[in-house]
N, C-alpha and C positions, 0 to 999 in steps of 0.2 A: 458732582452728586449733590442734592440738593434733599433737605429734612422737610417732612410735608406731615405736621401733625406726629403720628409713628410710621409715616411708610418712608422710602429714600423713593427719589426721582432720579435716576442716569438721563440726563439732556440724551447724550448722545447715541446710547442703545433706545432709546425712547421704552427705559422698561422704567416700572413702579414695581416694590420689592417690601413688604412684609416680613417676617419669621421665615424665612426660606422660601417663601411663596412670590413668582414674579410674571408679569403679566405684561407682553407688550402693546403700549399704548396705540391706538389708531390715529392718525399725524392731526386731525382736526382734535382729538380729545386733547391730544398735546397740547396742540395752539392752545386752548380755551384754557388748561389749566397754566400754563405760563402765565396769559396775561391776570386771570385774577392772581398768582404769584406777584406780579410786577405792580399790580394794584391790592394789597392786601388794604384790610380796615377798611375800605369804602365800598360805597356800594357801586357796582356796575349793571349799568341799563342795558335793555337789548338791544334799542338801537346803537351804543356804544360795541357791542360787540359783534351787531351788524357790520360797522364802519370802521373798524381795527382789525377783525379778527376775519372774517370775509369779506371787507374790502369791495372789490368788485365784483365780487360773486353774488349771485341775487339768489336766494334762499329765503323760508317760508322761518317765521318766528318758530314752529312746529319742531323744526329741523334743529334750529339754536335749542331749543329745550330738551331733546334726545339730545343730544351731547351734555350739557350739564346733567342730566337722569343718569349716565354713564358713569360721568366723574361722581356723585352720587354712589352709585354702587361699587365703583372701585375702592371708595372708601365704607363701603358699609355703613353710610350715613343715611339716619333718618331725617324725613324733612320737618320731621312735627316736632322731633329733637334735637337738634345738628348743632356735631360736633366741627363741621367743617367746612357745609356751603348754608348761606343764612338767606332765606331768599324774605322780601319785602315788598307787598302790593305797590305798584307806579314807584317804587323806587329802583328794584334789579336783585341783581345777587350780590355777596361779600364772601370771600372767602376767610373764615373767623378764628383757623387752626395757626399755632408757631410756623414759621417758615426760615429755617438755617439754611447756611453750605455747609456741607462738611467737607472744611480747607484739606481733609487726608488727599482728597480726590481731586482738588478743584484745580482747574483749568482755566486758560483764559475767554475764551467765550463765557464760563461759566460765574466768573470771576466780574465779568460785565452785567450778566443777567444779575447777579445779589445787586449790585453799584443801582443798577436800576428799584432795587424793591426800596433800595434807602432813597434815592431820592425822589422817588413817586414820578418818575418817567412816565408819560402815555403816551408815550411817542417809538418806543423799543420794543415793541411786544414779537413775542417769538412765535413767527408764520409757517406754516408749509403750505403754499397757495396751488401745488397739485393734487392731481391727485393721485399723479405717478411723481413718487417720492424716492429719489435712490440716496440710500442713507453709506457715508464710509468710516468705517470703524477707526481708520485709522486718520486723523486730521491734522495736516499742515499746520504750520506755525504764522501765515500770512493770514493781515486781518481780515475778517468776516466781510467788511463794508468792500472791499479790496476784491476778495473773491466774489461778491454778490455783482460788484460791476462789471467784470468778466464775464459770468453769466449770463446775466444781458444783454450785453453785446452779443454775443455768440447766438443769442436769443432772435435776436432784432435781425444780424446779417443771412441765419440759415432757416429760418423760421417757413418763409415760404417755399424753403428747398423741400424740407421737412412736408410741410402739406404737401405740395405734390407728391411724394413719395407714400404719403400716405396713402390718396386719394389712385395714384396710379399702379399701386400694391404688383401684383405678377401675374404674368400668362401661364394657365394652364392645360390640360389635358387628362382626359378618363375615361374607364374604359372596364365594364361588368367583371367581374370575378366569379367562376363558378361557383358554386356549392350548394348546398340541401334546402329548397323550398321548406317555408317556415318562417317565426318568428326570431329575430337574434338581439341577446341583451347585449354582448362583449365581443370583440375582436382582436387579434391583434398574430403577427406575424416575428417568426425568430429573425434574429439579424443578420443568419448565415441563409436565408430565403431556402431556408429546407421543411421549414414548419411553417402551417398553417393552424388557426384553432381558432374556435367560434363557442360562445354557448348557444343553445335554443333551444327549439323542441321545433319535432318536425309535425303538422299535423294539428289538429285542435283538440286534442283530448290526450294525448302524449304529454307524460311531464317533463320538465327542463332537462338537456343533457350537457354534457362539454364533449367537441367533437375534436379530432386531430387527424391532417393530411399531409403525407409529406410530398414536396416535389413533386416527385417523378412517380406516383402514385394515383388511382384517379377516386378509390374510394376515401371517404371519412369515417373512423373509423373511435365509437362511442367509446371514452373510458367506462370503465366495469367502477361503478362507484355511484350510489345513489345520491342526486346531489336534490336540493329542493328551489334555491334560485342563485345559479352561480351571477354573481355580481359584475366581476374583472378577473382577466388574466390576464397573467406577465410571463413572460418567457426569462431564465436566466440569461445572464448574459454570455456566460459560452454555452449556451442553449445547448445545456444536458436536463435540465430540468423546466416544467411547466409548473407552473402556480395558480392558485385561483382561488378563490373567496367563495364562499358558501352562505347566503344571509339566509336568516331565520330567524326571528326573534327568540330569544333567550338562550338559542348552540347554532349560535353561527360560528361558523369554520375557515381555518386554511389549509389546505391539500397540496400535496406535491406530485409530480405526475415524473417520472424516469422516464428520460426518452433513449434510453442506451441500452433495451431491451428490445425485445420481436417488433418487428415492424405491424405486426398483428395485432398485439394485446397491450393494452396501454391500462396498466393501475394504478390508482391514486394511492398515498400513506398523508393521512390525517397528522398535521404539524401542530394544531390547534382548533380546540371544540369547544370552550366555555364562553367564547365571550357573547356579550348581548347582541350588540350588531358588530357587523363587520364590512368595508366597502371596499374601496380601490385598494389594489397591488400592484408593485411596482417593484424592478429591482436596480443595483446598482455593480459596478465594477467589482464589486466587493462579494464574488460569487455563491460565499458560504452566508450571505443574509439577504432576508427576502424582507419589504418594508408593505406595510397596509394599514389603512385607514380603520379604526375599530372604536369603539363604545366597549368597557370592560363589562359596567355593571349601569342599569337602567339609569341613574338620576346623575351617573358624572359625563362631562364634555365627550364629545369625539375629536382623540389625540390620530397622532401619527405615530407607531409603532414600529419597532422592529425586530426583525426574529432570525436566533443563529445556530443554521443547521446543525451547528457542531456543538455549542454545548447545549442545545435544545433551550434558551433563555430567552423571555422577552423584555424590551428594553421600550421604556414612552422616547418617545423621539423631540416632539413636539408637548406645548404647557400653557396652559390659561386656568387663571383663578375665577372665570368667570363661565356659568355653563352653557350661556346663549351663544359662546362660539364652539363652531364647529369644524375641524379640519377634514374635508369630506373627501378630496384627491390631493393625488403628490407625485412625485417625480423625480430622479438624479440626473444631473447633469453630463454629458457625454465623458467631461473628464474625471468626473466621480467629485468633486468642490463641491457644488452647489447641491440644495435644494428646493425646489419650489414646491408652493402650499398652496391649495384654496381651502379659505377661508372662509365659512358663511356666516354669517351674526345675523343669528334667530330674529330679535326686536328689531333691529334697522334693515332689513329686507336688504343686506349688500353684502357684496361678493368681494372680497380680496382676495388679490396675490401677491404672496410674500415670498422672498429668495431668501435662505438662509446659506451661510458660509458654514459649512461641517467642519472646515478646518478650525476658524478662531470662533465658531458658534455665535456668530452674529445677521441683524437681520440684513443687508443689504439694501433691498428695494421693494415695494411697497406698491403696488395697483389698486384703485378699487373702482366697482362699478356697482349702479345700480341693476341691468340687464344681466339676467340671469344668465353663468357661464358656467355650461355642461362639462367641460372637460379642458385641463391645462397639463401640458408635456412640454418636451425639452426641441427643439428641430434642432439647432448645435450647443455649442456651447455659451454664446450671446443671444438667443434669439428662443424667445418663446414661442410655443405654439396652441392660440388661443380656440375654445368653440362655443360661441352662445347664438343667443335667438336670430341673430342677423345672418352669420357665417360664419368662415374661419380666417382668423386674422395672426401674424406675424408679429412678435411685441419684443425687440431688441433694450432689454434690462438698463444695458451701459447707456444709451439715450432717450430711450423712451420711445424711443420711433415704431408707432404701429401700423402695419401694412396688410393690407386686403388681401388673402391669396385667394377664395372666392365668396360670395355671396350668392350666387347664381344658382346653386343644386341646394330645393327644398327639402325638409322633414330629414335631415340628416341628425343623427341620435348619437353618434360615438362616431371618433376620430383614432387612430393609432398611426406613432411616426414608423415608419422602416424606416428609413433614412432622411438625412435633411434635402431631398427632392423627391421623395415617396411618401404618400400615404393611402393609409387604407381606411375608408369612409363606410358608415351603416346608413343606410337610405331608409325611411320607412316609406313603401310605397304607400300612394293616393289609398284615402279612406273615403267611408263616407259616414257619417255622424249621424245616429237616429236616437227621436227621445221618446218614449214608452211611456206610457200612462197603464196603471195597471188598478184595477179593483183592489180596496183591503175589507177587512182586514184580512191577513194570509190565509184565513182559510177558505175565506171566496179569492183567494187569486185569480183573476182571468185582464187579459190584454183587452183594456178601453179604445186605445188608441195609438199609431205610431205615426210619425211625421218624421220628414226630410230637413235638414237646418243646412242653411250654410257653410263652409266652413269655420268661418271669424265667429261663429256664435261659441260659446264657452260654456255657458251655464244657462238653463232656462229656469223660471219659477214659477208662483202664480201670484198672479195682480186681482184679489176678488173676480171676476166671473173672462178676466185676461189672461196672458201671458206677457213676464218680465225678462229679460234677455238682458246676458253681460255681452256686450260685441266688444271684440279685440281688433284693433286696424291695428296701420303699424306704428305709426304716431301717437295717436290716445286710444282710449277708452270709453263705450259708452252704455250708458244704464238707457236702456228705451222699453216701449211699449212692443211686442211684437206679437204676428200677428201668424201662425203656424201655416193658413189655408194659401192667405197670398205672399208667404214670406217677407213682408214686408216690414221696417219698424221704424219705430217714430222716437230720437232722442228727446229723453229728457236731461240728462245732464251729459256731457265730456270734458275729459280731463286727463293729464298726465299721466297727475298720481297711480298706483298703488289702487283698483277698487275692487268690493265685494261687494254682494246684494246679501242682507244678512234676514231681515224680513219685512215683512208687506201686512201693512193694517186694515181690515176689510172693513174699518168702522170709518175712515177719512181720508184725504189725499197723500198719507206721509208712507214714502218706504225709509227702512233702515236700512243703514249701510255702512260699510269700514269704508274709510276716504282715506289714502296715505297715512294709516296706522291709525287712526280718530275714528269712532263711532259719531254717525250724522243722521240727522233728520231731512229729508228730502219732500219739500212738497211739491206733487208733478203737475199742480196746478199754476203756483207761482214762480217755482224753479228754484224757492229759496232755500237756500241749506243753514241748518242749525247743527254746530258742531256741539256734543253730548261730553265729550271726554277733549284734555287738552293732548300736548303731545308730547308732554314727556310721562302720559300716564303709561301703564303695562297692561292692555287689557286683554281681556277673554273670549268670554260668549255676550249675545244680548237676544233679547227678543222683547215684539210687544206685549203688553198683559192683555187679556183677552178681553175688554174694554177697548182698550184703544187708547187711554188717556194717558199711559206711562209706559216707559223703557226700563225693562230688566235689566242690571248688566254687570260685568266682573272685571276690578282692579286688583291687578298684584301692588300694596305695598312692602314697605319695610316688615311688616308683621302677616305678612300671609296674604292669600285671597280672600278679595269681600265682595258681596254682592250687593249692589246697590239699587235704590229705586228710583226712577229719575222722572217728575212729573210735567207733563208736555208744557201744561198750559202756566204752568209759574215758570218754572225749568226748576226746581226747587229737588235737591237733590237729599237720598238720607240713605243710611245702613240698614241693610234688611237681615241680613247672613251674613256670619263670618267662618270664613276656614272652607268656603266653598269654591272653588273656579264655573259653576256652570247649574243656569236656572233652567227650567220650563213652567210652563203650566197644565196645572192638572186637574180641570173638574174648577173646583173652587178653591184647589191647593196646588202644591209645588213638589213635583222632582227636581231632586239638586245631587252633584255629584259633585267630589273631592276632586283633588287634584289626581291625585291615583285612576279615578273614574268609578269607582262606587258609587253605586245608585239610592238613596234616600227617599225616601215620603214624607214631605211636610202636613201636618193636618192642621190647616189653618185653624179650626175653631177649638182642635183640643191643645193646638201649640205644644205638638208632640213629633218627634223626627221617629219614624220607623228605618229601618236599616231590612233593606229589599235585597240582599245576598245575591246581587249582580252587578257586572261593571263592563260599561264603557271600553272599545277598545283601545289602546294609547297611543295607536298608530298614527301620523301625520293625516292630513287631509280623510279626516273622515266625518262621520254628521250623526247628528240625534234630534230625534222630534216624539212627542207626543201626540195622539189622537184620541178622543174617547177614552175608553178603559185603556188604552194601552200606550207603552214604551218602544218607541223607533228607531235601531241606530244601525251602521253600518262597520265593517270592520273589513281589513286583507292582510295578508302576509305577501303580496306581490306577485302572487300565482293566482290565487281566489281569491275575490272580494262576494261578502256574505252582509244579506240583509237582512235583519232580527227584526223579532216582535216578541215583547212578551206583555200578557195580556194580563191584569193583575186585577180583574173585575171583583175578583173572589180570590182572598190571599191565605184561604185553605186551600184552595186546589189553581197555584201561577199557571199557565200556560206558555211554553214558547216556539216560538214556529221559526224557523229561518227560508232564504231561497240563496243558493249559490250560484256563480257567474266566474268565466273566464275574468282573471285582473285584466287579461290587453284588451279583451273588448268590453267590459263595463268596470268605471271609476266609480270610489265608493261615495259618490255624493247621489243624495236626495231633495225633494221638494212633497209635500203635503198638502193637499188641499181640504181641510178639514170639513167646509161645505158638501163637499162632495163625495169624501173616502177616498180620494184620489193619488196616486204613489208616482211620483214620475222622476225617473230617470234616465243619462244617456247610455246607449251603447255604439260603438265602434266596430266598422264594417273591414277588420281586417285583413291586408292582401299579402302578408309576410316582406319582409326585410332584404335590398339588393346588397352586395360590398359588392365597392366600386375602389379601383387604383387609380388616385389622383396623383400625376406627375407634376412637379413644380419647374416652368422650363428656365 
């Protein structure tokens, strides 16, 4: 255990620990904070922490900077005051805080890391060079250097056994599953194969249900219970009861369903109704408790939860001091020991999985990825069962070894195990993607224009009197010119990273854009890009000023959101607003909105804030814009996505108009063409949802 300023460090649980508050480290945040340990009082450069601490890993200076932002926030540190990282233009960083062992705890690994801070070692620094990390609570008495060469060897001899096995992953086999035409969120089959259960809705104007078939039955057969977007279901494990989640923003629910009644009539009893959201359920051996992923109350994390029939209690399962992480699924282990976590961190756009040991409450093993993973379960008791953008892959904890079961069957949305050579897959059949142009403001609503896209097209905008196009391949990404009549488009930039089109200047050649978490100037004349923000800033919204000559735009510091101005041609940057997350422009002045989403009127000439008694929705991925007299935003709850106007020409008599939409066939983003009054967005040609039984042979 190691003294860091006032928090304690556990090397080996890789937790950091405050007044009762403890938070487990991510293995690179680890490294980084070790090695400034091991080099206190001097300064470290980023190339030094390029060549020690990722070594041969090639990573963006971007990427070193969100890690130090991290340790930063773990310690509540300001940078403009710090207590604990001291950062220094062409010099680096130092870490400026006391640094102890405390001998209560210490160990001999740990016992070696102090030896190194006394003697200014730069040669010992404490690595985890994967990024599947299996951590053991309980550690040998043989030295570090001893077992590390073990390691590698084993590394070296099985290494290309290991890739093939990757690469040559399993044969399988599938084959349709009946059930009710429609669209389906969730899936998932009892483990005695007597029960069947799906959410959906059958029909395009029908709202969401939870359905149940058993065997040797051929109807589905709706529970009597009004639900508004059932999320996940679990089956108990001696499949007397069904479970399910009920999200809604501000009373979302868990339900339980008796399956030991009429084969007829299936009712639900409400286990819980208060919390804000509520996600994946899951259950374990453990038959009187049902576990699910939930948000209490709007501004704290999403933990991992569990709830016990019997004394009706709910217990946090899972714990972060920090509220960009989110534990959004979870799982138990066939033999009821383990559980697995995903893990999403809001700012670093990455995905981990974490195993936890319920018995000595430790983390075990550790995964992360950049490539978004929809769904993680159990196949036995060594072997995960992975689902992201690629396919579905097999991920054995005790060595890391990850294996293909398929890649071959597209638009697959949810996975559920029946057993470890059974699954049952949700297919979203073939769409077709159309983007709408419509007349504003709402109360000329009428359809301008509709066009066909491809499918890789993601987002359309407008480029002054064009069209801007986000295309997604499978490799990179690209920002081009396109072209709706002959489909065609013309990159201007591609790239790995992370991108967004955020906006388009109709006064010059620059668009704005998020590049791997960075706000950029893009000129699509010269191809040059001007990065605006560095990368360990936290930022917000941005847009142009309606000039052309500056960037709007908003940083989370230590002291709140600000909003800054950022001018093209100096790059000369300065504070406009504080306490805001989010600008536009309006006429010759400014809506701004809080973090909350309250809407404001700046009056530039009387430098007066009006308070407009409307907000913003707070939901994920949604948009706001300005035109003329009015305010533009969108909002869903995951069944309907609705598009606002309110018209504030005359703030005796606001005006507000909306138009509502199916959520599966219109997302709630927009594009504006202010030239023109122009409102465009997509909609989805949907054909409802196959399960399919995939056999692993």
């Amino acid at each position: 255990m190691i003294k860091i300023g006032c928090y304690k460090l556990n090397i080996e649980d890789m937790v950091l620990s405050r007044d009762g508050n403890d938070v487990i480290l991510e293995p690179k945040v680890l490294s980084v904070l070790m090695y400034f340990c091991e080099n206190k009082e001097r300064y470290i450069s980023m190339m030094e922490l390029h060549e020690n601490v990722w070594k041969d890993r090639c990573v963006s200076d971007a990427a070193v900077r969100r890690i130090i932002s991290k340790i930063r926030l773990l310690f509540n540190d300001d940078h403009k005051s710090p207590k604990y990282i001291q950062s220094l233009p062409k010099r680096g960083y130092k870490l400026i805080c006391s640094v102890q062992l405390l001998q209560k705890e210490q160990t001999k690994e740990q016992q070696e890391t102090l030896n190194s801070f006394t003697q200014k070692s730069q040669n010992q620094s404490f690595e985890l060079k994967s990024q599947d990390v299996k951590l053991t609570p309980k550690r040998s008495n043989a030295p570090f250097g001893y077992i590390m060469l073990i390691f590698l060897g084993i590394c070296f001899l099985f290494g290309s056994y290991f890739t093939f096995f990757y690469q040559a992953g399993f044969k399988t086999s599938q084959k349709i599953i009946s059930t009710i035409p429609g669209s389906k969120i969730a899936i998932e089959q009892s483990s005695d194969n007597k029960y069947f259960a799906f959410s959906g809705k059958v029909g395009t104007e029908s709202g969401y249900q939870v359905f149940i078939k058993r065997h040797n039955k051929h109807d589905f057969i709706a529970i009597k219970h009004k639900v508004h977007f059932p999320f996940s279901l679990a089956f108990s494990r001696d499949n007397k009861y069904l479970f399910y989640s009920d999200l809604s923003e501000n009373s979302s629910s868990l339900s339980a369903v008796s399956l030991e009644g009429s084969e007829n009539t299936y009712e639900s009893i409400e286990l819980i109704d208060d919390f804000y959201l509520m996600g994946d359920v899951f259950t374990s051996n453990e038959t009187d408790k049902v576990y699910f992923s939930g948000q209490k109350n709007k501004n704290e994390p999403v933990y991992i939860f569990k709830y016990d029939l019997v004394t009706k209690s709910i217990f946090r399962v899972t714990s972060s001091i920090d509220e960009s992480y989110s534990d959004i699924r979870g799982g138990i282990s066939p033999n009821g020991q383990f559980m697995v976590v995903l893990r999403t961190l809001k700012y670093d756009k990455n995905y981990e999985i974490r195993i936890i040991d319920l018995i000595n409450d430790d983390v075990i093993f550790r995964h992360s990825q950049k490539l978004q993973i929809k769904e993680v379960n159990w196949l036995d008791d060594d072997n995960l069962l992975l689902l992201d953008q690629d396919g579905i892959y097999s991920l054995n904890y005790k060595n890391s070894n990850r294996k293909i079961i398929t890649t071959k069957i597209p638009n697959i949305t949810a996975v559920s195990v029946i057993d470890s050579h059974n699954l049952l897959l949700m297919q979203e059949k073939t769409q077709k993607k159309l983007f709408i142009e419509q007349e504003i403001p709402m109360s000329n609503w009428a359809t301008n224009k509709v066009f066909h896209t491809p499918d890789n097209i993601e987002f359309i905008t407008y480029q002054s009197n064009n069209y801007l196009a986000l295309v997604v391949n499978p490799n990179q990404t690209e920002l081009s010119k396109y072209d709706p009549l002959t489909k065609k488009s013309i990159p201007y930039l591609e790239t790995n990273y992370s991108l967004r089109i955020i906006d388009s200047s109709s006064e010059n050649d620059l668009e704005l854009i998020k590049i791997n978490e960075r706000f950029a100037l893009l000129n699509t004349k010269t191809n040059l890009l001007t990065y605006i923000t560095v990368g360990d800033d936290y930022i917000g919204d941005a847009i142009f000023t309606l000039d052309g000559q500056s960037i709007l735009f908003s940083v989370k510091g230590f002291s709140g959101w600000e909003i800054f101005k950022y001018d093209i041609q100096s790059a000369a940057k300065k504070v406009l607003f504080k306490g805001y997350r989010s600008i536009r422009n309006f006429n010759d002045s400014y809506i701004l909105a809080d973090t909350a989403g309250s809407l404001f009127w700046y009056d530039v000439q009387k430098e007066e804030v009006i308070t407009l008694n409307y907000q913003l929705s707070p939901e994920p991925d949604t948009f706001w814009d300005t035109n003329q007299s009015s305010i533009y935003w969108s909002s869903h709850d995951l069944v309907t996505t609705t598009f606002h106007q309110l018209d504030i020409s005359d703030m005796t008599d606001v005006r507000k108009y909306s138009k509502s939409y199916d959520y599966d066939n219109v997302l709630p983003f927009f594009a504006i063409n202010a030239a023109t009054n122009h409102f465009l967005f997509s909609q989805k040609d949907i054909k409802g949802s196959l399960v399919l039984k995939l056999s692993i042979l």
